[in-house]
N, C-alpha and C positions, 0 to 999 in steps of 0.2 A: 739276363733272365735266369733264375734259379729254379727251379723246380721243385718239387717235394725227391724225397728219397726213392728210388727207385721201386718201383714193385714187388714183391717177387717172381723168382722167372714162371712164366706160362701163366696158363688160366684156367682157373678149374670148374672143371664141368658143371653145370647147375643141373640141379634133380629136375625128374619131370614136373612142371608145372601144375597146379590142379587146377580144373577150368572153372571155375568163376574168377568171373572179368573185373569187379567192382572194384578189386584192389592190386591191381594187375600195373604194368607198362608194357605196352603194345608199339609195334614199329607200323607203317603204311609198307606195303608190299606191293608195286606196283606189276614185278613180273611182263614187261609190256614188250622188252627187246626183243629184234630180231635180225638175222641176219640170212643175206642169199650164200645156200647151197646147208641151211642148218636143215633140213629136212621139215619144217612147218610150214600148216598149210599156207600159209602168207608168202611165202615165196619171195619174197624181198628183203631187204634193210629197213627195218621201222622202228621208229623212236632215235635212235642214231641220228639218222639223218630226215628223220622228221615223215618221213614215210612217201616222199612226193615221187615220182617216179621220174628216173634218169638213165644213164648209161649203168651197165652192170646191177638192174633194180635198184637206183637209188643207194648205191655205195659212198659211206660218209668219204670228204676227201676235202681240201684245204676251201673253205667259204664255203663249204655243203658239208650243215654239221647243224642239228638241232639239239645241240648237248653243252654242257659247261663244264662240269665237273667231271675228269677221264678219272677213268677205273684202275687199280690196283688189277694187273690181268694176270699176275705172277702164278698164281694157286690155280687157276684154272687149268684143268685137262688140254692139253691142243687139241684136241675133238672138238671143243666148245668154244675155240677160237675162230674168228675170222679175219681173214687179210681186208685191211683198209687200204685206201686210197692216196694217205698219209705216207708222209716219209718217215723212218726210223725213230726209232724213240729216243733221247737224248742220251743213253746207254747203248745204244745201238739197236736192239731188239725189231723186231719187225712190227711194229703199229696195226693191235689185233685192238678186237672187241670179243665181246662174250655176246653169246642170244641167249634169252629166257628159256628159251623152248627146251633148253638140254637139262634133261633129269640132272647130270654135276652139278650143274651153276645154280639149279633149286637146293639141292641135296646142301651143296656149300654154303650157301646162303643162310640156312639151317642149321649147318654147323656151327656157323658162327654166332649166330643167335645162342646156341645152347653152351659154345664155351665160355663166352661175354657176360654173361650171364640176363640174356632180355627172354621177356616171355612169352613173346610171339607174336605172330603179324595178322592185321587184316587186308586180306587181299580184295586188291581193285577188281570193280568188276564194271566193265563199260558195255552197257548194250547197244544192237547193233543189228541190222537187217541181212549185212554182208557173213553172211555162215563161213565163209574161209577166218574172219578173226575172231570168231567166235567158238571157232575148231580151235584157234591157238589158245582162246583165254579158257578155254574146257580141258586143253590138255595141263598147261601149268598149271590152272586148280588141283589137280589130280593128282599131280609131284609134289605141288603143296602139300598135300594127303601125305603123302608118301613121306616124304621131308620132314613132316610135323610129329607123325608117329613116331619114325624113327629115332628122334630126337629128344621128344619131349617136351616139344613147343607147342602151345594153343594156336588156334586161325580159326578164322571166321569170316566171314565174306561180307564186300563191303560194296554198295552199288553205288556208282559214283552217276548222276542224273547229267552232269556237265552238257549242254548242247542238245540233251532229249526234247522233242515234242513233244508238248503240252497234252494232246488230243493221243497221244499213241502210247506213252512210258510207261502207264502205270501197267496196263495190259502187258505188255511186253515182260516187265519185273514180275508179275505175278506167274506167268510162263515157264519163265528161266526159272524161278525157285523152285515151284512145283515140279516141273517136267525133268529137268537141268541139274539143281542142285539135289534136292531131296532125291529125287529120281535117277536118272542116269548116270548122274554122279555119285549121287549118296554120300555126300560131303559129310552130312550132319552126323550121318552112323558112327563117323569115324570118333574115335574113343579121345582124341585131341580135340573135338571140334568144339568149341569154346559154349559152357553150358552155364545160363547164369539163373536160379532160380528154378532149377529145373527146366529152363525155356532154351533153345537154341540161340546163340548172340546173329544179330545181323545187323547191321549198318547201311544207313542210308544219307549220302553225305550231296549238300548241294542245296536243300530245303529252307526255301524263305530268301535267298540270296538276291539282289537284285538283277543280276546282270542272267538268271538262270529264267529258264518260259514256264516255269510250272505255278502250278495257281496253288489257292491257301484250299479249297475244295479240293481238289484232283490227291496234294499232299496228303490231305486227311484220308482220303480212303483209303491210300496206299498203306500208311501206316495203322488203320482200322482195318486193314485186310490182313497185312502180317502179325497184328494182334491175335487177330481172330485165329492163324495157323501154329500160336502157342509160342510164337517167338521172343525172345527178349529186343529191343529196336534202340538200337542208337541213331542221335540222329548229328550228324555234324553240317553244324548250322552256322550263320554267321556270326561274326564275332560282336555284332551288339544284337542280338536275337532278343536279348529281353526288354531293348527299349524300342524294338522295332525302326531303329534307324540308322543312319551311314551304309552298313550293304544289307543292311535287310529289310524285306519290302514289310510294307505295312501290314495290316490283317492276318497275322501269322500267330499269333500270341494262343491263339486255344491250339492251333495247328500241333504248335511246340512241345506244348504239354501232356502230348498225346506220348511223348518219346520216356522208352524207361530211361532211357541217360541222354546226358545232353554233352557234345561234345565241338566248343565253338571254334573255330577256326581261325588262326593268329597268323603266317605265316605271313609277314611281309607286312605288319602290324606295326611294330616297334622295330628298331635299332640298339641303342643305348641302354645304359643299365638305367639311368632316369627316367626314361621311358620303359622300360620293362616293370618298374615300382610303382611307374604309375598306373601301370594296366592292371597289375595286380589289386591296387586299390580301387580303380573303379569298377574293372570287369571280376577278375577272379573271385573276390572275396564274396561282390551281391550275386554273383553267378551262382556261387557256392551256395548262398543263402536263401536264395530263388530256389535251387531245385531241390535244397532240404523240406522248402517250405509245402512245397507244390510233391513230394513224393517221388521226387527224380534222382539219381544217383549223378555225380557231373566226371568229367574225363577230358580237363584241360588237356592242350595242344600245345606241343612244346616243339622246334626245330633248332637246329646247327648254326646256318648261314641260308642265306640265299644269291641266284646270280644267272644270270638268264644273256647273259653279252652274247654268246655265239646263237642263240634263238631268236630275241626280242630285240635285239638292240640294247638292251639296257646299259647301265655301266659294269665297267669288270669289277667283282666281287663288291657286288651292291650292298649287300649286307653283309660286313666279313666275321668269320665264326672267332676270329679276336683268340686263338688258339687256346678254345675250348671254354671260356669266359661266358660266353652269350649265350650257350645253351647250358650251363650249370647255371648261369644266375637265374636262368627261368628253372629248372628243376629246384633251386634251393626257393621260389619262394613259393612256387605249391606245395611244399613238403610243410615249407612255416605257415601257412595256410592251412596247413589239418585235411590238405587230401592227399589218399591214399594211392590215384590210378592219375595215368597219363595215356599221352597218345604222342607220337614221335613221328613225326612228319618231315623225311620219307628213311625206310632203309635204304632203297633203291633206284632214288628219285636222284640220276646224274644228270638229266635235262635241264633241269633248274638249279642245280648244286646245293641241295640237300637232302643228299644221300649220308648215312652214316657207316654204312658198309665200305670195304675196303677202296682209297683213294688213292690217286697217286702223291708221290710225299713232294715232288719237287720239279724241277725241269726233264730234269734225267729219267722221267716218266712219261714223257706227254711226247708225242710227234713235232719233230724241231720243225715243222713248215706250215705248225700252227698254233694258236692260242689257245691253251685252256686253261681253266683253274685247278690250282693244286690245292694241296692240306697246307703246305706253305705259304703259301700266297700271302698271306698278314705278315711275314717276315721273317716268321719263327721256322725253325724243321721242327716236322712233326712226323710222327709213322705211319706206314697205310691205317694202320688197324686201332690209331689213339682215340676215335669217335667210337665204336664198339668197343672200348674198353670204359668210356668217359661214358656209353649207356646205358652200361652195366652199372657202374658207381651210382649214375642216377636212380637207375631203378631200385635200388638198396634201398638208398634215401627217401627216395619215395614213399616205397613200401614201408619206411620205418626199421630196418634190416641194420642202417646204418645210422650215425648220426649225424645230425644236421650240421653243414658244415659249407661255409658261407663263400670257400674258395676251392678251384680244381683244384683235387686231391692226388693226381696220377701226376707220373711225368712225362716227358713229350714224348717218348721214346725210352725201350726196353732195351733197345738194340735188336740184332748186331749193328746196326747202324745209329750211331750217336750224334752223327752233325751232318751235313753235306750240303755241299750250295758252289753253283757257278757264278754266283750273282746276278743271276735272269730274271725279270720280270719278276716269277713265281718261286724264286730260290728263296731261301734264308737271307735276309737284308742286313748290311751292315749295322751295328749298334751303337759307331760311331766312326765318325768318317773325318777325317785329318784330323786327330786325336792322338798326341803324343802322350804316354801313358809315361810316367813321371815315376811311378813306383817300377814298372815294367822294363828298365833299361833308359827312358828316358831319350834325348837328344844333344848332341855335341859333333861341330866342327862339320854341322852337312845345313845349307841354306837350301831356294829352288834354282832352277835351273837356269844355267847364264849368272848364276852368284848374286841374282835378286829376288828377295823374299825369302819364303820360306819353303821347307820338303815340304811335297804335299803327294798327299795319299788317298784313292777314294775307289769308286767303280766308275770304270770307262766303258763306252758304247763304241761298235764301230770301229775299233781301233785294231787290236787283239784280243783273240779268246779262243780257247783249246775246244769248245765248246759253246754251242749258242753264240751269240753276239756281246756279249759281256765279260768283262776280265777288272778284277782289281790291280793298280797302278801305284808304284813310286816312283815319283821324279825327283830331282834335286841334283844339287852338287855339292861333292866331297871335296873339303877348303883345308884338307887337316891330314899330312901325311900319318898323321898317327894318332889313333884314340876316335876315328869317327864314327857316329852311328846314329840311327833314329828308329825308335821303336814305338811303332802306332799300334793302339788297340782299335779292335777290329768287331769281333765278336762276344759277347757274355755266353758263357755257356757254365753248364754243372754236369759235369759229363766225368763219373767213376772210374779210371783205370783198373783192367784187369790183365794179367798176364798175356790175355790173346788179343790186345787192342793196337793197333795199325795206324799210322797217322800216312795220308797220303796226298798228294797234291803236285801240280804241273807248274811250272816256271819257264817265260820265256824274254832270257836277257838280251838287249839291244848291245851289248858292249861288254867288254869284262870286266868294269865294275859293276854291271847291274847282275853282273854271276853272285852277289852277295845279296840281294833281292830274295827271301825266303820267308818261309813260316816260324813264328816261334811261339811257345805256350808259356801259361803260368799257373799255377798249380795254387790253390789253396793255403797253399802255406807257407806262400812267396816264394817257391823254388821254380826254377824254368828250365824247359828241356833242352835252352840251349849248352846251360852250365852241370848238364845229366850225365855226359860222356853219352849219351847216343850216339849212332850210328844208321845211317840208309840201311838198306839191303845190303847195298854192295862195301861196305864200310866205310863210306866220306862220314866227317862227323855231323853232327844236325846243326853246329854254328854256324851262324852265316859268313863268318869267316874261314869257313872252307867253301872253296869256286865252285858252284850249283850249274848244272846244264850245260848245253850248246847254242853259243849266241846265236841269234837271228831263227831259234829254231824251237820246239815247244818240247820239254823233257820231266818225264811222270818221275817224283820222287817218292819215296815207300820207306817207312821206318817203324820197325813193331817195336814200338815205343813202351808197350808193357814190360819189356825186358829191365826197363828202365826206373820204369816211373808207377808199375802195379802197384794198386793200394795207395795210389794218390788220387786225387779229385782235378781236373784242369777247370782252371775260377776263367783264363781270358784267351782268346785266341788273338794272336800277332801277327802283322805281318812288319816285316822289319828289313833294313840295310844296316850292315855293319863290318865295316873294313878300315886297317890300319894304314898299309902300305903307300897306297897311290891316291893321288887325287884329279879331279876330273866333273864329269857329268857323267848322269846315270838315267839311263830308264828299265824297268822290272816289273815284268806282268806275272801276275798269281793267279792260277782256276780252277776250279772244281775240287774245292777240301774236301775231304773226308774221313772221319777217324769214325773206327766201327771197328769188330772183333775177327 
């Protein structure tokens, strides 16, 4: 897998935003986290672990977990950490989360929005009879405030009806804006607070849906009420809203048209890019057409992935984000479509795994005594922070900033960290598995083991691993006092050497000929680090003809391989046997690569 050419280093601040929304890309903000001893009224673990109550309030811990996707928790303050229930993280680290509730993790949140370059979030707002969560969703509003200023990001408030009663919600939403928003809060005052026409923005998402209790009457006055308080009204509705069918109930059609924008709801819609062309074609475009026609502005819905296994049962990575593929193809064909604004669903939606905020990259993220999705997970390594850079690029495009451009334009990764994988579940996947690379060093004088068939090379489960349950494997035997070796490709990767770049990796030989069981690379211009004159740390050279490790035992190699090889490009990663002397059988376990700076 190649990538585009690296970015350049960092990312630069985007100016403050100005609030009209028409032409805008907007994140979902759901803000909903929480954790016991963060100081919120809630007093528990919620969202994590689904909110139910248990030992320690509901503390997430291996099969008590309502989330998919774990968090990138590196950048947060330890203030805004909490200890889980979980064992270590596959780096060792102690298996934290973050709560909402702490001014950082809004603040951050914000930050990242404004370096990425996105323009700002609408925040969830779930009503609720219980005044302890409604203490919480009052306070993170608030930081939101604070966050948004500070930054230069728009927000706007966004009532999600999910579960409301029919006979109670509309009352209840007119309450909260009046007394709550406008009032207590005084969200709107705020100089950020997203203004489209002159009118405050507000969003009302859930309308017309089938599975939701609100009626096509009760809708309308809601939305005939926030008219009437000067607002602008988005409504996100279902995703055939204008034919009145599949999840949207019938008698809705004048309802709909009461909304200044129309913003329909996809997630969990499509899969495939043939299926994303096709929604384009039937829904985006007459969508488009409908609200031109009808005096409505529209504000498709675009998401990453989706994956709900640790929640719903579903399957693991139901929907996978195909590393960063399925959410640019849906950005590249609203933009070829001639609209200007999206909606991005979610920044911080890790319950379902479509969050685009920071994620974990790989196994060495996530708690080894439990399952979650990574950014890896498709097979590729990817960086926490490649989805906030890949929404940034969207937004460009969108807006018309950039040009149209039909393929992911970034690379997976800026570094410091260039590759990394144990080969777990969710690590970077092999890209080819007993694959003698014939240009790469090739094979001579090694069969399989017991002197029938052939070396074979792959990932093993169960067996050995320095790491997680998985380790990649050569077996075979050496028939050739002299001249033997096998060299499997393993990896594709486009990973730039620079003078601070580190190849590192664990080996653990069964015998001392599997001490010649090692990594070796290939550089772009058909050179290999084994014929580089490298050196480890400690000065063995990098061929696999110098003895690696201590048999029966697991030993970390290190070689700052820029010294070497800066200002080359590495095209393949190897894993390789290669010895002259003896012959025999061989077994060689490899885990946890990683070249980074």
């Amino acid at each position: 897998m190649h990538p585009p050419p690296s970015e350049p280093a960092g990312e630069t601040t985007q100016a403050v935003v100005s609030q009209g929304i028409k032409d805008k890309v907007i994140a979902g903000y759901q803000g909903w986290f929480s954790a016991y001893g963060d100081g919120s009224p809630v007093e528990r673990w919620y969202h994590w672990s689904g909110g139910t109550y248990r030992s320690n309030q509901g503390m997430p811990a291996p099969g008590y977990q309502s989330f998919d996707l774990y968090p990138d928790i590196s950048e947060y303050p330890p203030g805004s950490l909490f200890q889980t229930g979980y064992a270590p993280l596959g780096n060792g680290a102690p298996a934290k989360l973050f709560s909402s509730y702490s001014a950082d993790v809004v603040n951050k949140h914000f930050q990242w929005m404004q370096q990425y370059g996105i323009d700002g979030a609408a925040v969830q707002r779930f009503m609720t009879t219980d005044g302890v969560f409604m203490a919480h969703r009052n306070s993170v509003a608030t930081k939101v405030k604070t966050a948004a200023e500070a930054t230069g990001r728009l927000f706007y408030i966004m009532y999600d009806i999910s579960g409301m009663d029919d006979a109670t919600f509309v009352q209840m939403i007119k309450d909260d804006w009046t007394k709550t928003i406008v009032g207590q809060l005084q969200l709107t005052a705020s100089p950020r607070y997203a203004v489209q026409d002159g009118k405050p923005v507000v969003a009302i998402w859930g309308v017309g849906f089938t599975d939701r209790s609100n009626s096509a009457a009760r809708s309308a006055e809601l939305i005939d009420w926030f008219r009437a308080q000067g607002t602008y009204v988005i409504g996100g509705v279902p995703t055939n809203w204008r034919t009145s069918s599949g999840d949207s109930k019938p008698g809705f059609t004048e309802v709909y048209k009461k909304f200044h924008m129309i913003s329909p709801w996809t997630v969990g819609r499509y899969k495939h890019d043939v299926e994303i062309d096709s929604y384009k074609d039937t829904h985006v475009i007459p969508d488009r057409d409908y609200c031109a026609t009808h005096g409505m502005a529209y504000q498709p819905v675009l998401f990453p992935g989706f994956a709900w296994y640790n929640w719903n049962g579903g399957p693991k990575n139901e929907i996978p984000r195909r590393g960063g593929a399925f959410l640019w193809k849906q950005a590249f064909n609203i933009r070829s479509a001639g609209i200007p604004a999206a909606y991005i669903a979610m920044f911080d939606e890790y319950d379902e795994g479509t969050a685009i905020a920071k994620a974990a990259e790989d196994s060495s993220m996530t708690p080894t005594n439990q399952y979650f999705l990574t950014l890896s997970s498709d097979g590729i390594y990817i960086s926490s922070d490649f989805y906030l850079r890949l929404a940034g690029k969207a937004t460009r495009m969108i807006e018309g900033l950039d040009a149209l451009t039909p393929t992911v334009p970034i690379p997976y990764t800026n570094g410091p960290v260039w590759f990394r994988t144990g080969g777990e579940e969710t690590d970077a996947a092999l890209t080819w598995s007993n694959t003698i690379d014939p240009t790469g060093g090739g094979s001579v004088g090694v069969t399989g083991p017991g002197g029938t068939g052939s070396v074979g090379f792959g990932v093993v489960s169960g067996e050995r691993a320095h790491g997680g349950s998985r380790a990649l494997r050569i077996s075979g035997r050496d028939t050739a006092a002299t001249g033997s070796f096998a060299y499997f490709k393993a990896y594709d990767v486009h990973i730039p050497v620079q003078a601070s770049t580190q190849l590192s990796f664990w080996t653990y030989p069964q015998n001392s000929l599997s001490q010649h069981v090692t990594v070796d690379l290939i550089m772009t211009d058909g050179t290999s680090l084994r014929d580089s004159g490298a050196t480890d740390v400690n000065g063995l050279g990098m061929h696999p003809g110098a003895s690696r490790g201590t048999v029966n035992a697991w030993t970390q190699t290190k070689s700052r391989i820029g010294q070497w090889l800066a200002g080359k490009t590495i095209d393949r990663i190897l894993i390789t046997y290669d010895y002259g002397p003896l012959t025999g059988d061989f077994v060689g376990y490899v885990d946890d690569i990683e070249i980074s700076n």
